[in-house]
FITOR-691703 format. One record per residue (C-alpha): residue number from 1; z, y, x. Coordinates in Angstrom, 1 decimal, decimal comma. Example, Ala and Ser with C-alpha at 12.3 -4.5 7.8 and 13.67 -1.06 7.14 Angstrom:
rec resi = 1 Z = 7,8 Y = -4,5 X = 12,3
rec resi = 2 Z = 7,1 Y = -1,1 X = 13,7
END
This chain:
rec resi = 1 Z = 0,0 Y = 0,0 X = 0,0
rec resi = 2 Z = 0,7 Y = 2,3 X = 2,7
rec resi = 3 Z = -2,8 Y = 1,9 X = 4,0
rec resi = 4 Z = -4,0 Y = 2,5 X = 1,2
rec resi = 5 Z = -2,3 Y = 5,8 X = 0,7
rec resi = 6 Z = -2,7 Y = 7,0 X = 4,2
rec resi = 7 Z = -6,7 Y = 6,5 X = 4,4
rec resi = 8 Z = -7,1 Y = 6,9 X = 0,4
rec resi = 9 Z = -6,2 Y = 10,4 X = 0,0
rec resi = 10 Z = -8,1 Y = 12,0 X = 2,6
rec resi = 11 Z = -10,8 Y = 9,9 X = 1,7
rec resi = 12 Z = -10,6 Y = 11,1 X = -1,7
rec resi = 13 Z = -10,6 Y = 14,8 X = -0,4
rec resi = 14 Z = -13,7 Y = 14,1 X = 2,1
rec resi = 15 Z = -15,4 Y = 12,7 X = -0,9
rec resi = 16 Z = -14,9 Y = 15,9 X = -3,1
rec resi = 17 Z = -16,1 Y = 18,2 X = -0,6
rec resi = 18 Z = -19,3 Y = 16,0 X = -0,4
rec resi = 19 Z = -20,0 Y = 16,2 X = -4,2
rec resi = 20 Z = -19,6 Y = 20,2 X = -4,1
rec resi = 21 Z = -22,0 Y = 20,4 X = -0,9
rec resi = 22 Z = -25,6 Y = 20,1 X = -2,5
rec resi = 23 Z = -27,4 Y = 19,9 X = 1,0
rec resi = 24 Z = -25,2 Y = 16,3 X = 1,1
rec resi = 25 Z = -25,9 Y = 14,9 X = -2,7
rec resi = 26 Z = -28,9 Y = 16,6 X = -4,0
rec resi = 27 Z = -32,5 Y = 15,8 X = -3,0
rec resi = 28 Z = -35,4 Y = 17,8 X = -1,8
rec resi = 29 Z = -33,0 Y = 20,8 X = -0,1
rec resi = 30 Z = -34,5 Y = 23,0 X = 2,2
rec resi = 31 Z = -33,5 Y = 22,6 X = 5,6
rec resi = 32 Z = -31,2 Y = 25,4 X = 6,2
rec resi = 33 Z = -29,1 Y = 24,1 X = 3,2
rec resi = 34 Z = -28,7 Y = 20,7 X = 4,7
rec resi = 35 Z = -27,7 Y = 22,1 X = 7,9
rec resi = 36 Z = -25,1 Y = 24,4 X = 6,4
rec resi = 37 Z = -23,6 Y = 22,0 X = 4,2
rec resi = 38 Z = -23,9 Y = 19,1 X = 7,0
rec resi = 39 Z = -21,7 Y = 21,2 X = 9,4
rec resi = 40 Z = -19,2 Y = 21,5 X = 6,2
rec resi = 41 Z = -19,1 Y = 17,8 X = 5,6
rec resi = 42 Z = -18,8 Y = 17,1 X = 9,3
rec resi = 43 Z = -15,7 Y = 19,4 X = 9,4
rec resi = 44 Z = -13,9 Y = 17,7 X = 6,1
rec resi = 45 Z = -14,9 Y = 14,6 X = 7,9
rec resi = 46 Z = -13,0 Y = 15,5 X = 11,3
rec resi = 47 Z = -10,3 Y = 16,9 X = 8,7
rec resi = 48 Z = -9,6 Y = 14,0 X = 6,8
rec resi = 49 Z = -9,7 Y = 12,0 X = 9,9
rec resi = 50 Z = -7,0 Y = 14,5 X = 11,3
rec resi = 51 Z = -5,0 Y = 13,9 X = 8,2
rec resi = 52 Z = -5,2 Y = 10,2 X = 8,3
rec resi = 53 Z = -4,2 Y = 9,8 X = 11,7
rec resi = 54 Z = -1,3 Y = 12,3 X = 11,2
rec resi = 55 Z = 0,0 Y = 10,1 X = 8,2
rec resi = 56 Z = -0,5 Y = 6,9 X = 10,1
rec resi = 57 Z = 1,8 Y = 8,6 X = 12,5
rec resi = 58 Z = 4,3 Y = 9,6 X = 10,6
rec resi = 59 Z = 4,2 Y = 6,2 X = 8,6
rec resi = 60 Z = 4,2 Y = 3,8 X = 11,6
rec resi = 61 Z = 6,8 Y = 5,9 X = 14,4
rec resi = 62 Z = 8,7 Y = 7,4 X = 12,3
rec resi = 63 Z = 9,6 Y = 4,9 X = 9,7
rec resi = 64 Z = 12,2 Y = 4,2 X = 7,0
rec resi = 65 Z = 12,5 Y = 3,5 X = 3,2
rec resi = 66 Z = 13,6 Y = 6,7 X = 2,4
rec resi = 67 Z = 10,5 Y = 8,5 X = 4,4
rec resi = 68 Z = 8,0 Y = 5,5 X = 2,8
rec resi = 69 Z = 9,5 Y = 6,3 X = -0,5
rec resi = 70 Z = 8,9 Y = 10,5 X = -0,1
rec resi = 71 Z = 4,7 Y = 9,8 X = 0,8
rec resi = 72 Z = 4,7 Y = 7,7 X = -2,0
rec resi = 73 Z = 5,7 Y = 10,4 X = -4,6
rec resi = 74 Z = 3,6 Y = 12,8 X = -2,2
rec resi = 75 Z = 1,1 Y = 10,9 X = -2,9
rec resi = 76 Z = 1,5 Y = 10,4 X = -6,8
rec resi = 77 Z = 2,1 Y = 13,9 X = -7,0
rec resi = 78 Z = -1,5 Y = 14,6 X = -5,2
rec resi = 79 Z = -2,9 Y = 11,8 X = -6,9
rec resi = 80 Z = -2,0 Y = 13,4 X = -10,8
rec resi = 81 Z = -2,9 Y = 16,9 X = -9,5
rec resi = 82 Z = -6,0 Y = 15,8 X = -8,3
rec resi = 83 Z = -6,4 Y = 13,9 X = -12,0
rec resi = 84 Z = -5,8 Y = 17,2 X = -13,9
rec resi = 85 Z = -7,9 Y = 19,8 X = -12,0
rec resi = 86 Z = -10,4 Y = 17,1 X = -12,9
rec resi = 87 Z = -9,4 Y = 17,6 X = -16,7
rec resi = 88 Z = -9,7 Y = 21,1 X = -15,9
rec resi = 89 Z = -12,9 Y = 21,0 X = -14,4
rec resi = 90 Z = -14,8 Y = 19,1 X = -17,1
rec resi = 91 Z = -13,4 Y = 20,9 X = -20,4
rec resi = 92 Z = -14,4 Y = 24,2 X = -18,4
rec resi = 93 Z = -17,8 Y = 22,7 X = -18,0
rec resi = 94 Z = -18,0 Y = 21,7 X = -21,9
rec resi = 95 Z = -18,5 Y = 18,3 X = -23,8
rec resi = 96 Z = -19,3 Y = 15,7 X = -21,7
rec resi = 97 Z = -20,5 Y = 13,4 X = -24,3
rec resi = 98 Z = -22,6 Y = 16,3 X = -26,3
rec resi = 99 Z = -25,0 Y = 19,7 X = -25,1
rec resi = 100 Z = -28,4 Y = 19,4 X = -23,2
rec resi = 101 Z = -27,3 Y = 18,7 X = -19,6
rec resi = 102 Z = -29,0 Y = 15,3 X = -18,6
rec resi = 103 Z = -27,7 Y = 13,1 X = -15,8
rec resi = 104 Z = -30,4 Y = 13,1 X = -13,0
rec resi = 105 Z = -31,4 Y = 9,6 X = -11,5
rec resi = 106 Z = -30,9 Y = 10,8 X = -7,3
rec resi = 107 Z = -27,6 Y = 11,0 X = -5,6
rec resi = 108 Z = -27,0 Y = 14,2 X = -7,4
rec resi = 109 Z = -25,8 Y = 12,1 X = -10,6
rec resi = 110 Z = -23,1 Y = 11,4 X = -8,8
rec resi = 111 Z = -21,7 Y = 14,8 X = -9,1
rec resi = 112 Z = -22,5 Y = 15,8 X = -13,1
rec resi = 113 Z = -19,6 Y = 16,1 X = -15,4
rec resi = 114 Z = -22,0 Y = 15,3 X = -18,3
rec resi = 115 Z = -22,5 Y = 11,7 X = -19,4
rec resi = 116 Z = -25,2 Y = 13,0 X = -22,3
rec resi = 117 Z = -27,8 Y = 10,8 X = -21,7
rec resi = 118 Z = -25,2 Y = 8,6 X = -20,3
rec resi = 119 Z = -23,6 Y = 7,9 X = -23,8
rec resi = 120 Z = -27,3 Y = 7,9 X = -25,1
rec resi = 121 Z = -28,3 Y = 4,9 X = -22,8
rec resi = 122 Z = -24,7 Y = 2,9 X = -23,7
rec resi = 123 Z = -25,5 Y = 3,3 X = -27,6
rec resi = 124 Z = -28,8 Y = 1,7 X = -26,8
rec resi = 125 Z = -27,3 Y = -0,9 X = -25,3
rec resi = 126 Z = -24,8 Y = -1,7 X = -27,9
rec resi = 127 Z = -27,9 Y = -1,9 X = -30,1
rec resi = 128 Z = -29,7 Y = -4,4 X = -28,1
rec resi = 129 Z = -26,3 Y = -6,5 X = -28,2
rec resi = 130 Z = -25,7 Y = -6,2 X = -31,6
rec resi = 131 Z = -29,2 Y = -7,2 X = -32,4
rec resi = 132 Z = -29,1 Y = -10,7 X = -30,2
rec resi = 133 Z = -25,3 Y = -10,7 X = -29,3
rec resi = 134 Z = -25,2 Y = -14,6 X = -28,6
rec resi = 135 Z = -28,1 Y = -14,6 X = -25,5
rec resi = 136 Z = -29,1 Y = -11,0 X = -25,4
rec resi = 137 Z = -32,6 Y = -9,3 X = -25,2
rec resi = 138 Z = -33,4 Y = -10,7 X = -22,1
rec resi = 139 Z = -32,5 Y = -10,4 X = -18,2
rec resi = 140 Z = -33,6 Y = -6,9 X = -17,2
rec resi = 141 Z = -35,4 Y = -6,2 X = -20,7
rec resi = 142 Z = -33,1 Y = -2,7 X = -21,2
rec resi = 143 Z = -36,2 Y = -0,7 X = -20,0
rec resi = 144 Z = -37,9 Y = -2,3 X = -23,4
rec resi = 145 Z = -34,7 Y = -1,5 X = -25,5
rec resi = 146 Z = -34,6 Y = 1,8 X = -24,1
rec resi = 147 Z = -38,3 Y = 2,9 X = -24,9
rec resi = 148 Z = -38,0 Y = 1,6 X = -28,3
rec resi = 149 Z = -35,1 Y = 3,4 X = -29,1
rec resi = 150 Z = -35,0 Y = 6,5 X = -26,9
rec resi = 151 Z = -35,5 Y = 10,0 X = -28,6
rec resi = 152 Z = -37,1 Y = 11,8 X = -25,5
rec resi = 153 Z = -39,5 Y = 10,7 X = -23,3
rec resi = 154 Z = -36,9 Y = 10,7 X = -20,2
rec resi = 155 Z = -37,3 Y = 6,6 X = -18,8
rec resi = 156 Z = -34,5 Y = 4,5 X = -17,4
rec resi = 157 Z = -34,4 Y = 0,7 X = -16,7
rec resi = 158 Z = -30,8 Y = 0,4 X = -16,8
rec resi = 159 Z = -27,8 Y = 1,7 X = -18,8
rec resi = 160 Z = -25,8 Y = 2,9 X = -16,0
rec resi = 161 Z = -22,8 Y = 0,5 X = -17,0
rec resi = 162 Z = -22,6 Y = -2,5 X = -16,2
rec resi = 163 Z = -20,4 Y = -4,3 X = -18,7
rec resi = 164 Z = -23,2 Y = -3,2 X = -21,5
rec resi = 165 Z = -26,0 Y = -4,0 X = -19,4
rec resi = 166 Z = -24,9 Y = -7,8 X = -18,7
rec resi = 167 Z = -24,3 Y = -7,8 X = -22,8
rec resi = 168 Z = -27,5 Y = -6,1 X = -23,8
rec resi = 169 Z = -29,7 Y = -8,3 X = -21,8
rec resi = 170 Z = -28,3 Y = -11,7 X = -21,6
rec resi = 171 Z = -25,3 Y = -11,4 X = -24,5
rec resi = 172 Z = -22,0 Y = -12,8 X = -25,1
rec resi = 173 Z = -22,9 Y = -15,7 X = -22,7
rec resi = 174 Z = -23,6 Y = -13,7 X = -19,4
rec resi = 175 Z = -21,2 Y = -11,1 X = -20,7
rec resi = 176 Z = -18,3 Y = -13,6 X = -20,4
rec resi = 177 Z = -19,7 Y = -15,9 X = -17,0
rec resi = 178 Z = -19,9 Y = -11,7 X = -15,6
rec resi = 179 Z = -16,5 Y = -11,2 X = -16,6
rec resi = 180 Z = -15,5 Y = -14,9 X = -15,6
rec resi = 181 Z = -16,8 Y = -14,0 X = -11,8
rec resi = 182 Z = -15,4 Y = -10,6 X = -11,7
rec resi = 183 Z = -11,8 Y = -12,4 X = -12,8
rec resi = 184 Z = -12,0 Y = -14,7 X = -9,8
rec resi = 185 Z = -12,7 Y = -12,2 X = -7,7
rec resi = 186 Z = -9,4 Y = -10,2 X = -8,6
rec resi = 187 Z = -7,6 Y = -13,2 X = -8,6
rec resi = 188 Z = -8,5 Y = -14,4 X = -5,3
rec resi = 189 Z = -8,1 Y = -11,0 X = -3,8
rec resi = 190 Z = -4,8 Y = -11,1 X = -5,0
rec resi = 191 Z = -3,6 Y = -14,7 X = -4,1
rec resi = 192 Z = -5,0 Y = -13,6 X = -0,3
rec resi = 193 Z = -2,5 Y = -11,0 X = -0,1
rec resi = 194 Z = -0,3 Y = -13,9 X = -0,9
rec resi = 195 Z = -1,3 Y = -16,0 X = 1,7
rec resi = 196 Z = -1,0 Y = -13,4 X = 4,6
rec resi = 197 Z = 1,2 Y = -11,4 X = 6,2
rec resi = 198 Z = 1,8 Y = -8,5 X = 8,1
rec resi = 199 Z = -1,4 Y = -6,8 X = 10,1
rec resi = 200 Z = -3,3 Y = -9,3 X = 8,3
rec resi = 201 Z = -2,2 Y = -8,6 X = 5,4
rec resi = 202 Z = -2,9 Y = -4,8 X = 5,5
rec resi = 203 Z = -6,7 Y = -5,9 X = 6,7
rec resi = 204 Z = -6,9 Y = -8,0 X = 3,4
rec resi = 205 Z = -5,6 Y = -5,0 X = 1,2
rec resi = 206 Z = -8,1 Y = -2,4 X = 2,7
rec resi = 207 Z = -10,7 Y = -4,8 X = 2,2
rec resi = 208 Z = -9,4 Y = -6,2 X = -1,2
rec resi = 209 Z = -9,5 Y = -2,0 X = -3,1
rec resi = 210 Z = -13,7 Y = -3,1 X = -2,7
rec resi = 211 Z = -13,4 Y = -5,2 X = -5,7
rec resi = 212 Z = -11,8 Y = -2,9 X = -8,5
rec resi = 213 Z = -13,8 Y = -0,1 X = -6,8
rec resi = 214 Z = -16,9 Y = -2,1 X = -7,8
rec resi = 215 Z = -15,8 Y = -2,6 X = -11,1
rec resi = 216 Z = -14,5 Y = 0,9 X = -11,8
rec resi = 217 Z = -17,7 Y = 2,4 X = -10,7
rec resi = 218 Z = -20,3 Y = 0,2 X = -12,6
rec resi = 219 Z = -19,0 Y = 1,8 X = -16,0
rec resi = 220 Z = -21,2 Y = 4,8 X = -14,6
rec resi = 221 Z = -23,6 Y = 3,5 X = -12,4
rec resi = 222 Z = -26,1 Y = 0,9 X = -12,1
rec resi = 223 Z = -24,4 Y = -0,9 X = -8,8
rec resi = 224 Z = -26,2 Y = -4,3 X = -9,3
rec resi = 225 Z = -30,1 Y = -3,0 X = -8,5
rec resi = 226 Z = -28,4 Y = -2,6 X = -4,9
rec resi = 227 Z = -28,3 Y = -5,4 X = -2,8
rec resi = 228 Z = -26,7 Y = -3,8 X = 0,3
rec resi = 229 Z = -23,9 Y = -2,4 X = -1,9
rec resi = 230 Z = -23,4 Y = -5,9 X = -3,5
rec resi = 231 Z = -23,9 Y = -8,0 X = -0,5
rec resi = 232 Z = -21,3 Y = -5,7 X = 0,8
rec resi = 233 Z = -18,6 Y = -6,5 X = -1,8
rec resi = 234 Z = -20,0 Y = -10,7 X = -2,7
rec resi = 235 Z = -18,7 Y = -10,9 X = 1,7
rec resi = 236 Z = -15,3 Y = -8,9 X = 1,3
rec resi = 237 Z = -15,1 Y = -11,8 X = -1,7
rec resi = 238 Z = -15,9 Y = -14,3 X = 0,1
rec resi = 239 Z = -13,5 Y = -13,6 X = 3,2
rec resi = 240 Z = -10,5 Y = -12,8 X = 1,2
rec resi = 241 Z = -11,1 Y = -16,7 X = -0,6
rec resi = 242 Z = -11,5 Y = -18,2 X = 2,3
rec resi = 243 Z = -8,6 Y = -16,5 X = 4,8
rec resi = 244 Z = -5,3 Y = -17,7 X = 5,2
rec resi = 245 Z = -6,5 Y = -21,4 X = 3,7
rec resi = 246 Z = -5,4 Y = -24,7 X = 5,3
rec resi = 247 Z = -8,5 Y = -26,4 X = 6,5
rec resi = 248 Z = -9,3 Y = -29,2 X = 4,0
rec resi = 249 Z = -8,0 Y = -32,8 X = 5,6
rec resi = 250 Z = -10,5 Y = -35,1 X = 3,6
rec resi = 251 Z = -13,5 Y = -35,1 X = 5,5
rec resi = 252 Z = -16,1 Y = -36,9 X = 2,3
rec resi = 253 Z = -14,0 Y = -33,6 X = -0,1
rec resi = 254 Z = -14,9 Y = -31,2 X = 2,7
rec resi = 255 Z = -18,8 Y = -32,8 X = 2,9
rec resi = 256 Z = -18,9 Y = -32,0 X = -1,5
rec resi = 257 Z = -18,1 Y = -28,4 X = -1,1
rec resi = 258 Z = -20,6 Y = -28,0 X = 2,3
rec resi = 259 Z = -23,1 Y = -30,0 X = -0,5
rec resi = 260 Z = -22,2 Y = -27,5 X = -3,4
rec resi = 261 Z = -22,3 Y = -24,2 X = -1,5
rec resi = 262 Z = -25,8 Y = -25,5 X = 0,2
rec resi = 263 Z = -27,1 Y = -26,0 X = -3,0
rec resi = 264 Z = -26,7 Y = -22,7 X = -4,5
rec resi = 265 Z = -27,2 Y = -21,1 X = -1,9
rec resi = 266 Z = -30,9 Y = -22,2 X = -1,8
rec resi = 267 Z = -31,3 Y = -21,8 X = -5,6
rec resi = 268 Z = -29,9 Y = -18,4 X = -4,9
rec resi = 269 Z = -32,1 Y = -17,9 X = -2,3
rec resi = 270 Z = -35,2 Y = -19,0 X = -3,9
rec resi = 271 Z = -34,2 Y = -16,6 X = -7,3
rec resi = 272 Z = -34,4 Y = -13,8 X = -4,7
rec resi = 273 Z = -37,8 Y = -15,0 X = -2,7
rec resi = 274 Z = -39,9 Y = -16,1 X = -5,4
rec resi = 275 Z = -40,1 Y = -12,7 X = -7,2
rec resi = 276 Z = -40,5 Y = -11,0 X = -4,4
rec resi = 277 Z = -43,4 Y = -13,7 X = -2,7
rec resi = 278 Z = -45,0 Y = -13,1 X = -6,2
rec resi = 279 Z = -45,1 Y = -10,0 X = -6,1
rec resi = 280 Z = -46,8 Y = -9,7 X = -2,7
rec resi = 281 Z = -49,3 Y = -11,9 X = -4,0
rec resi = 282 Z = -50,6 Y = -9,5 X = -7,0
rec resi = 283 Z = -50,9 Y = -7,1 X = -4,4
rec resi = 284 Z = -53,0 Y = -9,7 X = -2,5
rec resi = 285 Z = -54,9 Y = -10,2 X = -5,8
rec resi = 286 Z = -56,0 Y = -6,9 X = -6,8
rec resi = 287 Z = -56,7 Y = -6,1 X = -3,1
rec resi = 288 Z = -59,1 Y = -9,4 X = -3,3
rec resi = 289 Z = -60,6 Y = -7,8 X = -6,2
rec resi = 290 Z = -61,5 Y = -4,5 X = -5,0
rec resi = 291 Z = -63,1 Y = -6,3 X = -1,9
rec resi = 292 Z = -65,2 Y = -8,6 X = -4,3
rec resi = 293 Z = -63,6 Y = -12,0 X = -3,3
rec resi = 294 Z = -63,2 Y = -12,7 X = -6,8
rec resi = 295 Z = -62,1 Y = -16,3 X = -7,4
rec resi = 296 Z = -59,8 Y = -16,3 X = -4,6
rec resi = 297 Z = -58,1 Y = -13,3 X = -6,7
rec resi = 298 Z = -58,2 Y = -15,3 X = -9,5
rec resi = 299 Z = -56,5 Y = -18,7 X = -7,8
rec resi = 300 Z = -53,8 Y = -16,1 X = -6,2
rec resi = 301 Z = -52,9 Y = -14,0 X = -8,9
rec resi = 302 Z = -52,1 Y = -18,1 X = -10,6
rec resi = 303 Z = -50,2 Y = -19,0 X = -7,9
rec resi = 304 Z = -47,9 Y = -16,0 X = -8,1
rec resi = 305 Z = -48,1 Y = -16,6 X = -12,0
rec resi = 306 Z = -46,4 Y = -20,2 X = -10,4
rec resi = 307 Z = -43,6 Y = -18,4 X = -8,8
rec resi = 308 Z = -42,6 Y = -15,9 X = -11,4
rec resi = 309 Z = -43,6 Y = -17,3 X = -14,8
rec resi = 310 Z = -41,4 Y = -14,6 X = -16,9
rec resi = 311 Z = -43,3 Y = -11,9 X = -15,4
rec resi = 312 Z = -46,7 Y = -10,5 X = -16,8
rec resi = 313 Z = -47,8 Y = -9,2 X = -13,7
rec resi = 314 Z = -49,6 Y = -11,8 X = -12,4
rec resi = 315 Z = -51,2 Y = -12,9 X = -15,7
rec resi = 316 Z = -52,6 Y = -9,3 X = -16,1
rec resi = 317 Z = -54,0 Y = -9,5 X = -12,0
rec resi = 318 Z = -55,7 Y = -12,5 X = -13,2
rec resi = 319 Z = -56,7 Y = -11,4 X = -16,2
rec resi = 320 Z = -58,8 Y = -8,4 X = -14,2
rec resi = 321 Z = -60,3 Y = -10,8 X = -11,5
rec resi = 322 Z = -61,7 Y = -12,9 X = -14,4
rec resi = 323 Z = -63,0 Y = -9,5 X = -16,0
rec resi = 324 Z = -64,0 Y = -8,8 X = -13,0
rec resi = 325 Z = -66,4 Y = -11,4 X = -12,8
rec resi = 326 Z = -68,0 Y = -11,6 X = -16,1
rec resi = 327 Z = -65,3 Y = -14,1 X = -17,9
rec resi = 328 Z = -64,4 Y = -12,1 X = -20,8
rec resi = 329 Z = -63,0 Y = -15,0 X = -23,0
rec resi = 330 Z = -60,5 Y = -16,0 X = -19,7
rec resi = 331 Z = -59,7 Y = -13,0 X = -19,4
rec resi = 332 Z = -58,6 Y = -11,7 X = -22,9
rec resi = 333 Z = -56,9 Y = -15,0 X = -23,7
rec resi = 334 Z = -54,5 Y = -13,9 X = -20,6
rec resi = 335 Z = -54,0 Y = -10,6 X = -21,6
rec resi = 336 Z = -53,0 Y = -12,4 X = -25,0
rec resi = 337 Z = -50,9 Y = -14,5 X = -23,1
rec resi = 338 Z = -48,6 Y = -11,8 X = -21,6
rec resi = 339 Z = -48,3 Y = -10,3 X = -25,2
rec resi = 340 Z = -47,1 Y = -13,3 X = -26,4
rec resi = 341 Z = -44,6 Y = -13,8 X = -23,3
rec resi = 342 Z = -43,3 Y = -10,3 X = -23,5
rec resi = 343 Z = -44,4 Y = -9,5 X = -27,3
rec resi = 344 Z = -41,8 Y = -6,5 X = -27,3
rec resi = 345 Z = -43,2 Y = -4,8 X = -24,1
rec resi = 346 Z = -45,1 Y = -1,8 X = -25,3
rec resi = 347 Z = -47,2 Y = -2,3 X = -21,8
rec resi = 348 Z = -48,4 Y = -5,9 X = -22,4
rec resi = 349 Z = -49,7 Y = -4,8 X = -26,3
rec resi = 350 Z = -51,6 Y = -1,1 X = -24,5
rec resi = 351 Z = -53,3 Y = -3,6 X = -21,6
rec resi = 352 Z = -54,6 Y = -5,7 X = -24,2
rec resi = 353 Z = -55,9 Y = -2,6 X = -26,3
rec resi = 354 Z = -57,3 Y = -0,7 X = -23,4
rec resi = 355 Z = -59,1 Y = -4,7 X = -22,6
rec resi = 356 Z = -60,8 Y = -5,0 X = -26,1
rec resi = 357 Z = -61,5 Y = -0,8 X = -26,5
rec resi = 358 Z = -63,1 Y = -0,6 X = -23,3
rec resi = 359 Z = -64,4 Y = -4,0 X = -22,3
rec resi = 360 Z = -65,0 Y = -5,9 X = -25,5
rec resi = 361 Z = -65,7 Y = -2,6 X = -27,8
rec resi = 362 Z = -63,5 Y = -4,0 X = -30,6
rec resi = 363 Z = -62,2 Y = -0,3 X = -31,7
rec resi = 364 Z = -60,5 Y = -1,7 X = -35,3
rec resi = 365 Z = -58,6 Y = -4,5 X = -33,1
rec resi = 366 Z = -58,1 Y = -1,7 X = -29,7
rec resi = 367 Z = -56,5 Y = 0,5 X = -32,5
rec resi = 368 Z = -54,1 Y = -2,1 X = -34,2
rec resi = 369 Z = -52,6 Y = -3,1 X = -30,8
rec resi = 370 Z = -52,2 Y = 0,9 X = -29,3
rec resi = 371 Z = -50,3 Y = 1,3 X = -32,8
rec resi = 372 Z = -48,1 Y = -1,6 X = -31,9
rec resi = 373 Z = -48,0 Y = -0,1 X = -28,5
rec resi = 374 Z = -47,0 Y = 3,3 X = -29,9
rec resi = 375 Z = -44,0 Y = 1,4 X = -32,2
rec resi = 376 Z = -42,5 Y = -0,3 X = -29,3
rec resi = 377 Z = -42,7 Y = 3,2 X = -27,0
rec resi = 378 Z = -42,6 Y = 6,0 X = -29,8
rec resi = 379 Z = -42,6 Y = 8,8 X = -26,9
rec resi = 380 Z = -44,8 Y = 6,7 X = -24,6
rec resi = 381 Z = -47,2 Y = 9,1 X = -23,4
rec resi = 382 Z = -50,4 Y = 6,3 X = -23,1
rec resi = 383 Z = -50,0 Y = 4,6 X = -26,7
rec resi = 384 Z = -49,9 Y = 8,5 X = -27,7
rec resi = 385 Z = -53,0 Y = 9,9 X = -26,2
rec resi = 386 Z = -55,3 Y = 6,2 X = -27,0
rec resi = 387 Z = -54,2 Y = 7,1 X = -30,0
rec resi = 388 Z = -55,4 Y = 10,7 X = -30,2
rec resi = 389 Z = -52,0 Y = 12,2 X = -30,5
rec resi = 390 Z = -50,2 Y = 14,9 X = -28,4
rec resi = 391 Z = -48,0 Y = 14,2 X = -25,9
rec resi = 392 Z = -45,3 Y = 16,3 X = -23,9
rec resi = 393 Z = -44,3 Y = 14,0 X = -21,1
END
C-alpha cells in the first residue's frame, strides 16, 4: 500500500498536467506548441519523480506506524481533494451526459469532460443487447449496430466500454465468460499477495493496481483493439498466477497443463494469424487484378476466403477478379453470398447494388438493394447519394 501511495500520487499529478498540455494529448499541433508543452511535461515529470523519491525517503528511513498512518490520511486527504476539484471541474464545464460537445476519437478524448456521444454509443449498445441478449449481434458487429441506429453521421466501431461491448456483440454468454476471466484475474492477483512477502510482495502489488486499472478504464475507452496495452496487462496476469507457486511434484499432472496451455496457445495464435494472413491476401488479390493476372486473383482472394470465412472481404476481392474477367454470373452469386453472410451490413447490400446498377444494368433490382442499404446506414453518405438524396457528411 505504501508503494502504492508513494508513486500513485505523483503519478496522478504528472498525469493531470499531461491532460491540460495540448501539445502532449491533442493531435496535429504546431511545432512550437509541442515544444512548449514538452518542456512542461518534462518538468512535472522531473517533479513527480522529486516527490516520489522524497516520499520513498521519508517512508523507508524514517519509519514508524504513527508516520505511515499521517501519509496515509495525507494521502486520503489529497486523494478526496483531487475527487472534488474534479466535481468542480465538470459541473463548471456543463452536463456531461447532454449539449453538443462530442468526444473526439485521438488522444485528445482522453481529456473531454463530455461523454455526449459517449452515452449515445452505450444506449446503442444496450439496444443491440436487448435485441439478441442470449448470443449477441455478433463479435465486432457494433460498427453495424451503430450505423443503423446512429442520429449523425459521426462513425465508430466500438462503444467505448467495454462491459457493453462484450454484451452487445456476443450477449449474456461472452458477457459472463468476460466477467468470469476478469474475476480470475482479481482473484489471482490477490491470492499472489498472499503467497509473498516483503520486497516481493511490494513488486506483486505495483504490478497487481494493472488489473482494476484495466477494468476501470474500459468503462470509457475501447482498451481491447490494443494489443500492446492488453499483452501488457494478459503478462502482469500471468506472472502474478504463476509467482510464489510450489512447482508441481507429478511429472504426467505437470505434462497435462504443458499439453493445455500449448494448445491454446496455438488456437490463440492462429485466431490472431489467420485474419491478419487473409487479409494480406485480398491485398494480393486486388493487386493481381490490376496487373491482369486474373485467375490467380481469383484462387487467392478463395484461399483467404479459407482463412477468414466470417469476413466478406475476400468474397467481394473474388467477386471483382471474376467480374473482372467476363464471369458475371460468379461474380454476382458472391456478391450475394456476402449479403447473405452479413445481411445486416449496409456495405455488403451497396456492393451488390453498385454490381447490378453498373455491371449488370438491373436499375429496378440496383434500386431495391441501395434502399436496403440506406435502411441499414440511414446517414450513410453512399446509399444516400446512389440514391439521389443529399448528404452532409
Amino acid at each position: 500500500m505504501l508503494a502504492f501511495v508513494e508513486a500513485g500520487a505523483p503519478a496522478a499529478i504528472v498525469f493531470g498536467v499531461a491532460l491540460l498540455l495540448p501539445g502532449i494529448t491533442k493531435d496535429g499541433q504546431a511545432h512550437s506548441v509541442r515544444v512548449h508543452d514538452g518542456v512542461w511535461f518534462a518538468l512535472a515529470v522531473m517533479i513527480g519523480a522529486g516527490v516520489a523519491f522524497a516520499a520513498s525517503y521519508f517512508v523507508h528511513y524514517r519509519p514508524g506506524p504513527e508516520r505511515e498512518r499521517l501519509l496515509l490520511r495525507l494521502a486520503a486527504g489529497a486523494a478526496i481533494a483531487c475527487l472534488a476539484a474534479g466535481v468542480v471541474v465538470v459541473s463548471a464545464s456543463g452536463n456531461p451526459f447532454g449539449g453538443k460537445t462530442e468526444v473526439g476519437q485521438g488522444p485528445s478524448r482522453l481529456a473531454e469532460s463530455s461523454l455526449n456521444n459517449r452515452w449515445d454509443w452505450w444506449k446503442e449498445a444496450w439496444h443491440g443487447w436487448v435485441d439478441e441478449p442470449l448470443g449477441g449481434t455478433g463479435a465486432g458487429s457494433f460498427e453495424l449496430v451503430h450505423r443503423n441506429l446512429r442520429t449523425t453521421n459521426v462513425d465508430v466501431r466500438e462503444p467505448h466500454d467495454l462491459p457493453l461491448q462484450f454484451a452487445s456483440e456476443t450477449g449474456l454468454v461472452g458477457l459472463l465468460l468476460w466477467g468470469g476471466a476478469m474475476a480470475a484475474a482479481l482473484l489471482g492477483a490477490w491470492r499472489a499477495l498472499g503467497r509473498l512477502e516483503g520486497d516481493e510482495r511490494e513488486a506483486a502489488l505495483a504490478l497487481g493496481i494493472a488489473v482494476p486499472a484495466f477494468l476501470v478504464h474500459g468503462l470509457l475507452d475501447y482498451d481491447w483493439d490494443f494489443v500492446a496495452l492488453c499483452a501488457l496487462v494478459f503478462f502482469v496476469i500471468g506472472f502474478l498466477l504463476a509467482t510464489g507457486r510450489r512447482p508441481l511434484e507429478r511429472v504426467g499432472r505437470e505434462y497435462a497443463w504443458v499439453a493445455v496451455v500449448a494448445l491454446v496457445a496455438w488456437a490463440g495464435l492462429y485466431s490472431i494469424a489467420a485474419p491478419r494472413v487473409a487479409a494480406a491476401r485480398v491485398d494480393d488479390a486486388y493487386s493481381q487484378i490490376e496487373n491482369g493476372s486474373l485467375e490467380q486473383a481469383s484462387s487467392t482472394a478463395e484461399s483467404a476466403h479459407s482463412l477468414n470465412p466470417l469476413s466478406t472481404a475476400p468474397l467481394e476481392a473474388w467477386a471483382s477478379a471474376e467480374e473482372a474477367a467476363g464471369r458475371l454470373v460468379p461474380a454476382r452469386r458472391l456478391y450475394v453470398r456476402a449479403v447473405d453472410l452479413q445481411p445486416l451490413n449496409w456495405a455488403t447490400w451497396y456492393e451488390l447494388a453498385r454490381f447490378d446498377h453498373e455491371v449488370l444494368g438491373d436499375k429496378e433490382a440496383s434500386r431495391r438493394e441501395f434502399r436496403r442499404a440506406n435502411e441499414l446506414d440511414p446517414h450513410g453518405c453512399p446509399p444516400l447519394r446512389a440514391l439521389g438524396r443529399p448528404c452532409t457528411g
